[in-house]
KOLVO-31425 format. One record per atom (N, C-alpha, C): residue in one letter; x, y, z. Coordinates in steps of 0.05 Angstrom, whole numbers, padded with zeros to 5 digits, always signed. Example, Ala and Ser with C-alpha at 12.3 -4.5 7.8 and 13.67 -1.06 7.14 Angstrom:
2
A+00264-00114+00156 A+00246-00090+00156 A+00264-00066+00156 S+00257-00045+00142 S+00273-00021+00143 S+00258+00001+00157 
END
This chain:
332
X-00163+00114-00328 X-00160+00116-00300 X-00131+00114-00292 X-00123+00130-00280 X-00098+00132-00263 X-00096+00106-00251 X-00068+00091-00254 X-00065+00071-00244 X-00054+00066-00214 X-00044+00094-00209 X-00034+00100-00181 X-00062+00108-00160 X-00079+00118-00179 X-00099+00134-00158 X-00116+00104-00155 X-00127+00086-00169 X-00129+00062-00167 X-00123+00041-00148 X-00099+00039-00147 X-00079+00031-00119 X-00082+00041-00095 X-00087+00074-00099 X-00086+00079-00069 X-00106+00069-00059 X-00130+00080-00080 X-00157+00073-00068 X-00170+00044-00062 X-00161+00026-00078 X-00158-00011-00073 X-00143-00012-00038 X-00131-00003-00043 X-00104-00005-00013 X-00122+00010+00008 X-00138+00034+00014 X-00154+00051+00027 X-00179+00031+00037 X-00191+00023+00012 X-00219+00010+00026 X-00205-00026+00034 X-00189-00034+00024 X-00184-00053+00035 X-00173-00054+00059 X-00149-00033+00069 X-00145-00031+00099 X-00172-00027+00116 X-00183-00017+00109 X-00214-00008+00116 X-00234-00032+00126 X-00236-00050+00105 X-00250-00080+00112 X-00229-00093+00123 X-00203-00087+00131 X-00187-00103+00150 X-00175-00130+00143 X-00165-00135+00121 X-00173-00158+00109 X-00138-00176+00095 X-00140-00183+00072 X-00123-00206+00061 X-00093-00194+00064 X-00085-00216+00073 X-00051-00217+00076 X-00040-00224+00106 X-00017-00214+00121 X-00018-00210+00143 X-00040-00214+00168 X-00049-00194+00164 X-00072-00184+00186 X-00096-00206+00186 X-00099-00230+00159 X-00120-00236+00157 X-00112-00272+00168 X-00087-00275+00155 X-00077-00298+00172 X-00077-00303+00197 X-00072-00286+00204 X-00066-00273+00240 X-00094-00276+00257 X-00116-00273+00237 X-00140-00269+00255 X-00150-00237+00251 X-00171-00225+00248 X-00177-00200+00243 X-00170-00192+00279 X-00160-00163+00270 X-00153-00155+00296 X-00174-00124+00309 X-00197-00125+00296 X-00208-00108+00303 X-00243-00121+00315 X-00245-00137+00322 X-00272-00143+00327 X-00278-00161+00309 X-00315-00175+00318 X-00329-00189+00297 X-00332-00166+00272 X-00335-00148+00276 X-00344-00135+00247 X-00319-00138+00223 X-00295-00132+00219 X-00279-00137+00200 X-00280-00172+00197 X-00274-00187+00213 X-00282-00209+00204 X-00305-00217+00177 X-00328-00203+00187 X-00353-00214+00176 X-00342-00199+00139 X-00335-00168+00151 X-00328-00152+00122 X-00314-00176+00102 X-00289-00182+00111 X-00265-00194+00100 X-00271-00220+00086 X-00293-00234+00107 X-00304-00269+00104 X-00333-00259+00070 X-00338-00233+00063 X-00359-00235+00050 X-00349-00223+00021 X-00322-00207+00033 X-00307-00197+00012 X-00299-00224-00003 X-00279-00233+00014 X-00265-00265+00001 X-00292-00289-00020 X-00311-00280-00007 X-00335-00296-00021 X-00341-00287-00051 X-00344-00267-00059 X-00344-00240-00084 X-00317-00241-00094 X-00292-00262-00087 X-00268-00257-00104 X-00259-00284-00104 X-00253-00288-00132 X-00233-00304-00140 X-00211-00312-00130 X-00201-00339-00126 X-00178-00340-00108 X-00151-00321-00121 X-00154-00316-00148 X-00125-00299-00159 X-00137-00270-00153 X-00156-00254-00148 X-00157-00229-00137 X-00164-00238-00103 X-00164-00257-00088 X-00156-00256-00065 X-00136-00246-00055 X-00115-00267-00074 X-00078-00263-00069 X-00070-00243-00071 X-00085-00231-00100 X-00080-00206-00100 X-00079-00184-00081 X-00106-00172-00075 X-00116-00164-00051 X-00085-00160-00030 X-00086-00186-00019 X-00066-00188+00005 X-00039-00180-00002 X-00033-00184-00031 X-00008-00174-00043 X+00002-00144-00043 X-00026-00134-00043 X-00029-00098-00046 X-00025-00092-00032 X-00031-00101-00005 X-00035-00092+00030 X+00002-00097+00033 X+00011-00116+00030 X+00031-00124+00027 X+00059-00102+00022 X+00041-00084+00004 X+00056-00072-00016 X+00068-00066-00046 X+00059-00091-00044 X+00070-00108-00086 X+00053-00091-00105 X+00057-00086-00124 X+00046-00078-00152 X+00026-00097-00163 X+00008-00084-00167 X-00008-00111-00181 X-00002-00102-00215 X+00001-00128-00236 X-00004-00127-00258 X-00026-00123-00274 X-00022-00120-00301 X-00044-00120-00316 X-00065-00106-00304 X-00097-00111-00312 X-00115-00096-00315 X-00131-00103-00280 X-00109-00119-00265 X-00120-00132-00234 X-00127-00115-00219 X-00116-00089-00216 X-00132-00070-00203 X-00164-00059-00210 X-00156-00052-00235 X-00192-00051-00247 X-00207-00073-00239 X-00208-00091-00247 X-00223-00112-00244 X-00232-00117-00206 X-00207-00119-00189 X-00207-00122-00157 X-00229-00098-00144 X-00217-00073-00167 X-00240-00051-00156 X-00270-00051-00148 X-00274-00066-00177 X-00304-00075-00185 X-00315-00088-00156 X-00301-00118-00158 X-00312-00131-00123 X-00305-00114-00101 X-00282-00105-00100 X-00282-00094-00068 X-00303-00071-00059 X-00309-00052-00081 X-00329-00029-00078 X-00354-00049-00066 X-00365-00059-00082 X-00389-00071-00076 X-00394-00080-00051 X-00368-00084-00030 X-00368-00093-00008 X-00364-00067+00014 X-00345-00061+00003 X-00336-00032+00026 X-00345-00010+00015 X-00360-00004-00008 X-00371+00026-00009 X-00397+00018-00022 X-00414+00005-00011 X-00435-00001-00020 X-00463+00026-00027 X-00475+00012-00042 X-00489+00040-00050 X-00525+00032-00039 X-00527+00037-00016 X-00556+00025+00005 X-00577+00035-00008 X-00595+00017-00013 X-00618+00028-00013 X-00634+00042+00006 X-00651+00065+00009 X-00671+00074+00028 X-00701+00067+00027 X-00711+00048+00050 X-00737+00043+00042 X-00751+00057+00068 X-00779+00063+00070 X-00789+00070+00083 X-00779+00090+00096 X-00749+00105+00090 X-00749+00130+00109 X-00728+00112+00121 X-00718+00091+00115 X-00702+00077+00134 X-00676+00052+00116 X-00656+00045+00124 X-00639+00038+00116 X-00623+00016+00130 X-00616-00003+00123 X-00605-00022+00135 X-00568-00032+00108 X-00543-00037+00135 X-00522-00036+00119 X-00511-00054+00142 X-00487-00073+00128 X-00480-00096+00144 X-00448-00080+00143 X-00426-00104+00160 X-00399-00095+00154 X-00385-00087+00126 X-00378-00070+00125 X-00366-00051+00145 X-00374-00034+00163 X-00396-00023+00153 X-00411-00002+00158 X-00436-00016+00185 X-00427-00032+00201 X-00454-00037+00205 X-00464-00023+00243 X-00440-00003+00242 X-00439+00017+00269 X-00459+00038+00255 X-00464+00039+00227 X-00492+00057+00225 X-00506+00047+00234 X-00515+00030+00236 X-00542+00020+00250 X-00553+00022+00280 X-00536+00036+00294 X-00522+00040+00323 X-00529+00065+00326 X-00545+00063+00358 X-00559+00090+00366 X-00538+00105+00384 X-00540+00134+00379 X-00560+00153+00363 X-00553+00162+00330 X-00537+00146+00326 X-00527+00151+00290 X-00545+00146+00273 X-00560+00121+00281 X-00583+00106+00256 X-00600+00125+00260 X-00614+00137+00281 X-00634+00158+00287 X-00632+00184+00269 X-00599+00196+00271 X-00589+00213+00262 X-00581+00217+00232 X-00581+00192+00230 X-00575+00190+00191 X-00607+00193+00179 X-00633+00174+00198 X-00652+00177+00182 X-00668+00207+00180 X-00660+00214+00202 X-00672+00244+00198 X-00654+00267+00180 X-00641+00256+00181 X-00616+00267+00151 X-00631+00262+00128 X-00636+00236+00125 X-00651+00232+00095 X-00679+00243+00093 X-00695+00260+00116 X-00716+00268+00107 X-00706+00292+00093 X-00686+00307+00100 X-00684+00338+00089 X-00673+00336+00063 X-00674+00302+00046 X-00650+00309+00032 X-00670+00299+00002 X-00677+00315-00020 X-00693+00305-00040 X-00677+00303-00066 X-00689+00299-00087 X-00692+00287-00119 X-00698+00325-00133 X-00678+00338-00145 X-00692+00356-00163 X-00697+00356-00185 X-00724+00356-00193 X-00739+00345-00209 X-00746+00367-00233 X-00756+00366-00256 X-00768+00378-00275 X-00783+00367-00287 X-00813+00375-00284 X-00833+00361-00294 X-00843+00366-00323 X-00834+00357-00343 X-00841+00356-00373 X-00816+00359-00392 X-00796+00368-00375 X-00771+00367-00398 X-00759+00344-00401 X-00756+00336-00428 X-00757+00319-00438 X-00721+00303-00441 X-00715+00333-00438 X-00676+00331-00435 X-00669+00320-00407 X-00670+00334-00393 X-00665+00328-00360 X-00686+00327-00345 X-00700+00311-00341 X-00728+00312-00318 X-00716+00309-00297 X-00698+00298-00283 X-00686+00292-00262 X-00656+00310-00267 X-00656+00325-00244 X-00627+00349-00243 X-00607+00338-00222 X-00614+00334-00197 X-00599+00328-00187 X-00608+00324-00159 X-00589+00327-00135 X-00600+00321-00108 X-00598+00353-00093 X-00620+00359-00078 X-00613+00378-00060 X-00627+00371-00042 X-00609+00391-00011 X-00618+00383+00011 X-00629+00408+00036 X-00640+00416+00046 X-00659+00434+00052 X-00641+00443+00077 X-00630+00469+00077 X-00611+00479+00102 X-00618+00511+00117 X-00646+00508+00101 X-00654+00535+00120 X-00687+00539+00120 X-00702+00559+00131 X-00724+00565+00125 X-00728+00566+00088 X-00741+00552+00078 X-00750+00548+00053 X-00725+00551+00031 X-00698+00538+00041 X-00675+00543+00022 X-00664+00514+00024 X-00651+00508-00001 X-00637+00486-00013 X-00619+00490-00027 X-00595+00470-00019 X-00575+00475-00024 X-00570+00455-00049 X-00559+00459-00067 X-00552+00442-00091 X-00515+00453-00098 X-00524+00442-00130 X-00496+00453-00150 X-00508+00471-00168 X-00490+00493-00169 X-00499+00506-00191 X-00503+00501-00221 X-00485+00470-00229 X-00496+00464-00252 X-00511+00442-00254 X-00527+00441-00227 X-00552+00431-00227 X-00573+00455-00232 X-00573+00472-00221 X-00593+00502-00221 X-00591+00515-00250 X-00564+00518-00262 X-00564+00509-00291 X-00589+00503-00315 X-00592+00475-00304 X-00618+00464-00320 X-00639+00470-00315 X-00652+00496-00300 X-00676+00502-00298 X-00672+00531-00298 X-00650+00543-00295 X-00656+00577-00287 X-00632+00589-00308 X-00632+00604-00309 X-00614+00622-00323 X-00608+00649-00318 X-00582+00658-00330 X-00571+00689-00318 X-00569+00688-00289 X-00557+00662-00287 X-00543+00657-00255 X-00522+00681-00249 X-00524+00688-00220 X-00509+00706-00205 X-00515+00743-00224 X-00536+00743-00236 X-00534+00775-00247 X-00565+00781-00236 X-00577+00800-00234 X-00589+00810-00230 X-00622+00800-00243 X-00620+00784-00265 X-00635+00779-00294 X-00641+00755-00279 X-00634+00743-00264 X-00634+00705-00254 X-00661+00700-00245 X-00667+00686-00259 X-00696+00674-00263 X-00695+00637-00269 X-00720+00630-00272 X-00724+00602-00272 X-00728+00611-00315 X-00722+00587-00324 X-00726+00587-00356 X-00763+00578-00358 X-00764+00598-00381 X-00792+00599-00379 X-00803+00565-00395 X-00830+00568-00377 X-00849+00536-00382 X-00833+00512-00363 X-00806+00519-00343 X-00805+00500-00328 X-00809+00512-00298 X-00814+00481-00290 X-00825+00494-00263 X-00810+00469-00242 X-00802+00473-00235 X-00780+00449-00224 X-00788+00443-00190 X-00784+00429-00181 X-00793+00427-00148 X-00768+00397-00150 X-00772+00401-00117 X-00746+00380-00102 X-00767+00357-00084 X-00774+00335-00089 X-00783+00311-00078 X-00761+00300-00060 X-00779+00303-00037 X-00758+00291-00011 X-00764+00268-00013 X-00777+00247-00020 X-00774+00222-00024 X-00773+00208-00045 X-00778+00190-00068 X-00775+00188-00087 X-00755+00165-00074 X-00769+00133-00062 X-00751+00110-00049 X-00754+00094-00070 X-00737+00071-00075 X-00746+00045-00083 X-00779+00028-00068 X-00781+00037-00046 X-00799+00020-00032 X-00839+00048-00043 X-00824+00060-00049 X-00857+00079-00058 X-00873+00061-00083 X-00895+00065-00070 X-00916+00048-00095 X-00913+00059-00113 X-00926+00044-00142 X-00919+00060-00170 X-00945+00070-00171 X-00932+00102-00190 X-00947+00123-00175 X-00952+00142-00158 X-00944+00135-00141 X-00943+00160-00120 X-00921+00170-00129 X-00937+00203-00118 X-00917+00225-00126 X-00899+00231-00111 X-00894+00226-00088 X-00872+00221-00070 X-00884+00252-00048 X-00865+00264-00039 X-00875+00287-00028 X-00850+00316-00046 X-00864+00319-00067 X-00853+00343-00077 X-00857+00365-00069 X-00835+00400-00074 X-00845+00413-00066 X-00835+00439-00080 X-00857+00456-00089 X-00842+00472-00111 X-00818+00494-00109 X-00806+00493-00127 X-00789+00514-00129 X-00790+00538-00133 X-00784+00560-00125 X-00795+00584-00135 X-00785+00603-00146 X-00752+00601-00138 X-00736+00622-00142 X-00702+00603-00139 X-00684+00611-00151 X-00658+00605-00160 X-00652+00629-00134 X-00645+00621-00108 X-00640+00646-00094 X-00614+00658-00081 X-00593+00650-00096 X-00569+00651-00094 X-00547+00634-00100 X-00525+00647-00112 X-00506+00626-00126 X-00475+00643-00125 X-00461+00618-00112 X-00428+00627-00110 X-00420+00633-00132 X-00400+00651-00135 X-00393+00663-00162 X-00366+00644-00158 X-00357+00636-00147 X-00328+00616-00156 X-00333+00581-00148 X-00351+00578-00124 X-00356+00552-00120 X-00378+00541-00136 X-00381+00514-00139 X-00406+00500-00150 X-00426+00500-00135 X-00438+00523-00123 X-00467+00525-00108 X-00486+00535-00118 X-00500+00528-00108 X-00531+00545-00116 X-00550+00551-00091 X-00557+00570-00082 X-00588+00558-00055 X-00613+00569-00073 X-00630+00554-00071 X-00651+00545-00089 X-00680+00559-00062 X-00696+00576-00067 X-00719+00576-00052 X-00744+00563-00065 X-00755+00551-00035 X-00774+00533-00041 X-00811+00557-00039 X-00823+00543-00045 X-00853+00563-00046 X-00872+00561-00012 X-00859+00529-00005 X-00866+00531+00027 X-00842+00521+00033 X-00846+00522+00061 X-00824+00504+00078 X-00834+00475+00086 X-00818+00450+00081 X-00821+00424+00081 X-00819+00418+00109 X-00840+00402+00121 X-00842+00398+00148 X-00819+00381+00163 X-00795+00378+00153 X-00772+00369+00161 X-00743+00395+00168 X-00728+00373+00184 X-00714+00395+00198 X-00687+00395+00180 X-00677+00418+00175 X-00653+00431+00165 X-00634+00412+00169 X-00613+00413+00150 X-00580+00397+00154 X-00562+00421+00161 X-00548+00410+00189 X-00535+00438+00197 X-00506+00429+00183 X-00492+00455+00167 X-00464+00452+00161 X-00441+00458+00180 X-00415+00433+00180 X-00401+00439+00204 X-00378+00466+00193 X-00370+00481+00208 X-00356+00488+00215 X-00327+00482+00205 X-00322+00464+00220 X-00295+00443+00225 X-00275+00437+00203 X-00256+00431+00206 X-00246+00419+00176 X-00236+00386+00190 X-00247+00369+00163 X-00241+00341+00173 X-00217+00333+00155 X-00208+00307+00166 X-00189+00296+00161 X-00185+00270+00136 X-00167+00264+00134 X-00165+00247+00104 X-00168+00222+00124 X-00189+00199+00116 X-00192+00182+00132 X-00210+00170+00147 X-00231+00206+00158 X-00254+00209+00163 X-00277+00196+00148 X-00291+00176+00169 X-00314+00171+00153 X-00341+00184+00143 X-00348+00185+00124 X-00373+00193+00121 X-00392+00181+00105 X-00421+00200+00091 X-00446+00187+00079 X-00446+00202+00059 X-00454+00193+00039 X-00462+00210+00016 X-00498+00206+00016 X-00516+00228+00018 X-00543+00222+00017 X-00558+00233-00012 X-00570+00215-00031 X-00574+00219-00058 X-00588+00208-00074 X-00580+00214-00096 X-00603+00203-00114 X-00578+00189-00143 X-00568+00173-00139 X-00548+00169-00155 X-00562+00159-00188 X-00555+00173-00206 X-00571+00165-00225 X-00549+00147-00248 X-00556+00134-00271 X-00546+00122-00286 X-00529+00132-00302 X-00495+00127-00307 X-00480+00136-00306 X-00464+00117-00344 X-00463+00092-00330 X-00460+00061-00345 X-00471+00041-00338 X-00497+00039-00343 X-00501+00016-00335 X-00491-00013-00343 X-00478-00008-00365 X-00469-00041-00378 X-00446-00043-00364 X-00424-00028-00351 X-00406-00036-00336 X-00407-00052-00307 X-00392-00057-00305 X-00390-00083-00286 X-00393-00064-00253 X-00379-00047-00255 X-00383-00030-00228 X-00412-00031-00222 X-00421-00014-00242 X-00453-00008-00237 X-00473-00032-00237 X-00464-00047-00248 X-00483-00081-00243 X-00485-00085-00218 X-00458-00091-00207 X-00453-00099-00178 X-00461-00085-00157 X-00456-00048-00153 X-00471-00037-00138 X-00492-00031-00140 X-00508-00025-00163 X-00537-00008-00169 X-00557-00035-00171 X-00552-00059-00188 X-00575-00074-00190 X-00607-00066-00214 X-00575-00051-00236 X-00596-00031-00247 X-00628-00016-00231 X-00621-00007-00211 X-00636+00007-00200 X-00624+00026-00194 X-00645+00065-00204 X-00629+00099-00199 X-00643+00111-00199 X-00642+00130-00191 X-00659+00157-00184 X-00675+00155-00163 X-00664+00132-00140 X-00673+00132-00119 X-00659+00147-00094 X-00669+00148-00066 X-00656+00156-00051 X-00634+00132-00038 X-00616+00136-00039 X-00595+00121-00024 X-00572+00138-00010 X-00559+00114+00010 X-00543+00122+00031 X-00516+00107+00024 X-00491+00127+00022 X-00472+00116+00004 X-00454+00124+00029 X-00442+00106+00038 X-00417+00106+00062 X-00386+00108+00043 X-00364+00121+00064 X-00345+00124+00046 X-00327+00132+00069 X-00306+00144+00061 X-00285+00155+00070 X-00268+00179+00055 X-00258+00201+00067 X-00235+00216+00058 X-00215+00208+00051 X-00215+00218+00026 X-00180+00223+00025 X-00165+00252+00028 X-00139+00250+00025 X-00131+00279+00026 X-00135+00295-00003 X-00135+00327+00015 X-00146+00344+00001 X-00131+00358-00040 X-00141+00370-00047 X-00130+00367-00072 X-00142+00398-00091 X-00123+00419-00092 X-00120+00440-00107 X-00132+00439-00133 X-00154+00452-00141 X-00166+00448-00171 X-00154+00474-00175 X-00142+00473-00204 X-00144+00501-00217 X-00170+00514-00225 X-00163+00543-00214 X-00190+00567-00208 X-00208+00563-00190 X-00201+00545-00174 X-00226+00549-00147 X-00219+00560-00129 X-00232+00574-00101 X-00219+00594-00086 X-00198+00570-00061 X-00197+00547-00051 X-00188+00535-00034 X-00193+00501-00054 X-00170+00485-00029 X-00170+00460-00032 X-00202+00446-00038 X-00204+00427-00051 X-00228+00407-00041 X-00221+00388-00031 X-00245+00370-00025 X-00245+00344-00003 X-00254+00325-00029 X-00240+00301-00033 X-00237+00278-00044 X-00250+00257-00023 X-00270+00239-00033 X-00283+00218-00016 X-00287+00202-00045 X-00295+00169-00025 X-00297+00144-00050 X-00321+00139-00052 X-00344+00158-00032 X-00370+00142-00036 X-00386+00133-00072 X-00390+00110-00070 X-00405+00110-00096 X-00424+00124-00105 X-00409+00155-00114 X-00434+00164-00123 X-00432+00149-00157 X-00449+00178-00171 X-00458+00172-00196 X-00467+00198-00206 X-00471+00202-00230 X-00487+00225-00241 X-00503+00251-00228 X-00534+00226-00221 X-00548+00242-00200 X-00545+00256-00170 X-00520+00242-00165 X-00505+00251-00146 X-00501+00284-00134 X-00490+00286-00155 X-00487+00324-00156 X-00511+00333-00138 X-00492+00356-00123 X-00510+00370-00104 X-00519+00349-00070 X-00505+00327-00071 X-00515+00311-00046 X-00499+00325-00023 X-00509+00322+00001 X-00490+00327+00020 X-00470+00300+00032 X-00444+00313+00045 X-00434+00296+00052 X-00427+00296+00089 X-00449+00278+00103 X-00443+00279+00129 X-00421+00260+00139 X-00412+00269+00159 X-00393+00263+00178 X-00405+00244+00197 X-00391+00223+00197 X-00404+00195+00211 X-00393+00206+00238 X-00384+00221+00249 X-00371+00217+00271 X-00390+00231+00286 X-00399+00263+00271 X-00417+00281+00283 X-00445+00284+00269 X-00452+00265+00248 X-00477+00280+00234 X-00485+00310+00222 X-00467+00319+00225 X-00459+00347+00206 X-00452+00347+00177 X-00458+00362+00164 X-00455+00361+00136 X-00421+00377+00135 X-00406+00364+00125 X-00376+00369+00122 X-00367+00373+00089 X-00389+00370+00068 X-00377+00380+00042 X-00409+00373+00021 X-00405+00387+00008 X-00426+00387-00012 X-00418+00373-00044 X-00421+00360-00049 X-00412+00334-00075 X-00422+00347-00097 X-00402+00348-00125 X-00405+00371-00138 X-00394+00347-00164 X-00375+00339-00161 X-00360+00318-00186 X-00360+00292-00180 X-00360+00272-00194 X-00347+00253-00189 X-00325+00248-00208 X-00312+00226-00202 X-00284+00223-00215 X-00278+00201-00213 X-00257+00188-00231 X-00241+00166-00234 X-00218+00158-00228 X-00212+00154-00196 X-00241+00136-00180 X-00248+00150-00160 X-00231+00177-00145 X-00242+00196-00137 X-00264+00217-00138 X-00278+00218-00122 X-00306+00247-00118 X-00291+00261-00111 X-00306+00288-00111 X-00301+00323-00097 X-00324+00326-00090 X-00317+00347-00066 X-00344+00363-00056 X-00331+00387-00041 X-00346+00403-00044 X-00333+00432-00029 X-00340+00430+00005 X-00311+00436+00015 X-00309+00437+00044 X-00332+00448+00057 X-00354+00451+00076 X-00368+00462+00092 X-00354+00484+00109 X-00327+00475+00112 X-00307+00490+00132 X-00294+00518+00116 X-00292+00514+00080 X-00294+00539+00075 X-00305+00555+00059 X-00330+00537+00062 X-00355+00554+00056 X-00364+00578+00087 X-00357+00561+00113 X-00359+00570+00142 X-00344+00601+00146 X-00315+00602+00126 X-00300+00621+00128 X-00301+00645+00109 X-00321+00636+00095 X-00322+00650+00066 X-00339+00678+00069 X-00331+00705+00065 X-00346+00732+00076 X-00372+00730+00057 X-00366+00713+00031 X-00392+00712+00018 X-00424+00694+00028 X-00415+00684+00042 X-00424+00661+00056 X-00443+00674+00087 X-00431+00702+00089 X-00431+00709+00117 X-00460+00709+00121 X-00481+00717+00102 X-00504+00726+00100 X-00526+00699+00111 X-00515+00674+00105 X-00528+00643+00107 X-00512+00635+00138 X-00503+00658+00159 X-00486+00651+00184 X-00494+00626+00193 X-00528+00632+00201 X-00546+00603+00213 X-00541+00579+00200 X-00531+00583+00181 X-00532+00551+00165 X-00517+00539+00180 X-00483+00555+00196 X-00464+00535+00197 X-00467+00529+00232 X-00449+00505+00240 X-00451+00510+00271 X-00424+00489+00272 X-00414+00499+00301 X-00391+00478+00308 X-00369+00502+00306 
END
């Protein structure tokens, strides 16, 4: 791991929870909520990654392996990885203006359109990834999620691989009895795929009695909050990150809060991508990423990274002539 990208991102969610050094001596200057963040953070750290902490904010270099380690606790606090029970979700400071109407309303009907893609008997990948439903009987994923079930993507030949039959479960919670099949729904067709971006739109055999994720338009900013909505699956579990956020528990639906960073040039892709810290993971791929501000889907999560994610802009997917055909998808 980059030791600079490390730093920024330690320094990012810690201005974020509002917290050690300056600002914290002083009294939190933003309301009861950074308080509560800061007072639960400090509880989860050692008095020498306290100091630390406030040292970074500060500006100082931290030594040795103190950033790794500070990462571990601070995520757990400021990018927590929520569980979804019942269709519903509960998240304390930082985050705890999700809970706040009409956003909480707006996030949970987000998580109905958003499922688990599944493969029932393969023994390699039974679980593919997350997609989320953005039109009459169409789902949006990654293409090397669509990958593991279909083949001769983007040619004429593109089909599902024969003997699998794959469908997308919009629920699939921690809180579902064991056993239930959640509400799956089949797949039928691989029904289009960007020839330079990591997309796929996937057609379903019916339409799922939940309403579409509209994509914005817009282009957002480094800083911007948002959600990652998913199915984060197991990545490492023996590491200390994943202890602390997951609770060895995956392949559930969860609600992963986060923030932008600024944008970042991959070689061979057609435009910039959007960098965010939500905790994903593996299963991640293919989640959408809404905009806390508007509940619009603002990028589609394709990588994760160390310690940065990617996800392709919504804004130029919005501009894209290839794109023109899916118009209804976008709005704003």
């Amino acid at each position: 791991m980059d030791e600079n990208d490390t730093t920024q991102l330690l320094r990012a969610i810690l201005t974020h929870l509002g917290q050690p050094g300056a600002a914290m001596a002083h009294g939190p200057g933003h309301g009861a909520e950074p308080a509560q963040a800061a007072a639960e953070l400090k509880a989860r750290l050692s008095p020498e990654q306290w100091t630390a902490a406030g040292r970074l904010l500060d500006g100082h270099a931290l030594e040795l392996d103190m950033p790794q380690r500070l990462l571990s606790a601070v995520r757990a606090v400021g990018r927590p990885a929520v569980l979804v029970r019942h269709g519903d979700f509960e998240v304390g400071p930082p985050w705890q203006h999700l809970m706040a109407q009409p956003l909480h309303d707006t996030l949970t009907e987000a998580l109905l359109a958003v499922g688990l893609i599944e493969i029932p008997g393969d023994l390699n990948y039974p679980l593919a990834g997350t997609g989320f439903l953005v039109g009459e009987q169409l789902v949006m994923t990654n293409r090397h999620v669509a990958e593991l079930f279909a083949e001769a993507l983007g040619t004429p030949a593109m089909r599902l691989r024969d003997g699998m039959a794959p469908v997308i479960n919009f629920r699939r919670e921690v809180s579902d009895p064991p056993g239930d099949p959640g509400a799956p729904f089949a797949v039928a067709a691989v029904h289009w795929v960007h020839p330079r971006w990591d997309l796929a739109l996937l057609r379903l055999e019916e339409q799922p009695p939940v309403t579409p994720l509209r994509l914005a338009r817009h282009q957002v900013a480094a800083g911007d909050e948002i959600v990652v909505l998913g199915y984060p699956g197991a990545d490492n579990p023996g590491s200390l990150v994943e202890q602390q956020l997951y609770q060895n528990i995956y392949d559930v639906k969860r609600l992963l809060p986060g923030q932008l960073h600024p944008t970042v040039q991959i070689a061979g892709l057609p435009g910039p991508v959007l960098r965010h810290d939500s905790s994903t993971l593996g299963g991640s791929s293919g989640s959408p990423l809404l905009e806390v501000e508007t509940g619009l889907v603002v990028g589609l999560h394709y990588r994760g990274g160390d310690p940065f994610n990617y996800a392709i802009p919504t804004s130029a997917l919005a501009a894209d002539p290839l794109m023109a055909q899916f118009n209804e998808m976008f709005t704003g």
